[in-house]
C-alpha positions in Angstrom: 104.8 91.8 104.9 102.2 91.5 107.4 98.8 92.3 106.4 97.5 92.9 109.7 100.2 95.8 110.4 99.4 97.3 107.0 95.6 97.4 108.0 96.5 99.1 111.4 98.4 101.7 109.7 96.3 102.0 107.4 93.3 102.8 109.3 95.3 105.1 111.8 96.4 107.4 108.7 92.8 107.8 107.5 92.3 109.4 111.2 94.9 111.9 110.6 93.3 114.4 108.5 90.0 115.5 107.3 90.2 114.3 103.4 92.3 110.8 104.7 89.2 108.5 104.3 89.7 107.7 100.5 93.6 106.8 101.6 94.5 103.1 100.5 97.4 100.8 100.6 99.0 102.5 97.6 98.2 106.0 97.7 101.6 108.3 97.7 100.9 110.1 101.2 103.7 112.5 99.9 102.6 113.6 96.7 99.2 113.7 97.8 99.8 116.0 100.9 98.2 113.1 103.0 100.6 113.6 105.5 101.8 116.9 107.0 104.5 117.7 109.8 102.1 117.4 112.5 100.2 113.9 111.3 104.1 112.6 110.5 105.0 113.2 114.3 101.4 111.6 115.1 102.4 108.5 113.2 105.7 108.1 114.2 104.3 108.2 118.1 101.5 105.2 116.6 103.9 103.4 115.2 106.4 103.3 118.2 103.5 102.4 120.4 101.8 100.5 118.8 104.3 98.2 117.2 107.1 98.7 119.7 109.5 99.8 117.8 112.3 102.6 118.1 112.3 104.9 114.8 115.0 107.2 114.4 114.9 110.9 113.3 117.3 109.4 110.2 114.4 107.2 109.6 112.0 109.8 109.3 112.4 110.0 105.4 109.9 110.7 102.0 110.9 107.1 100.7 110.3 105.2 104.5 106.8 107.8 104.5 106.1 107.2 100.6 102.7 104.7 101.1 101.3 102.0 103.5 104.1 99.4 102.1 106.8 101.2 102.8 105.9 102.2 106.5 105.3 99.1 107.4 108.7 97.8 105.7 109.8 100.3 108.2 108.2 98.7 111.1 109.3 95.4 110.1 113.0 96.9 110.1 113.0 98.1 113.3 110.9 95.8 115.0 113.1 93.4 117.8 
């Protein structure tokens, strides 16, 4: 897994909401409400521009959205 996308993600989601900035690699963005239906559509636009990658509505899961790992798992998935 590439560190360098984890650290890109990582540092876009602590932009996302007020309360982000104690966000690490592990944290459960579901469970702790660190991601809402507004910051999900904001990161699914970051992550298609910034890695290039096409991310399907089907895609757009709790598991795939769970923590840093498993979003960039995503990326890495998709990515051409």
């Amino acid at each position: 897994m590439s560190d360098e996308k984890q650290t890109k993600i990582l540092e876009f989601i602590r932009t996302l909401k007020s309360g982000n900035e104690s966000v690490d690699a592990d944290t459960d963005l579901i469970a702790t409400g660190s991601l809402d239906s507004l910051s999900v559509m904001e990161l699914v636009a970051f992550l298609t521009d910034e890695f290039e990658v096409k991310i399907a509505a089907a895609d757009v899961t709790p598991t795939n959205l769970r923590n840093v790992a498993t979003l960039t798992a995503l990326v890495e998935a998709r990515s051409v």
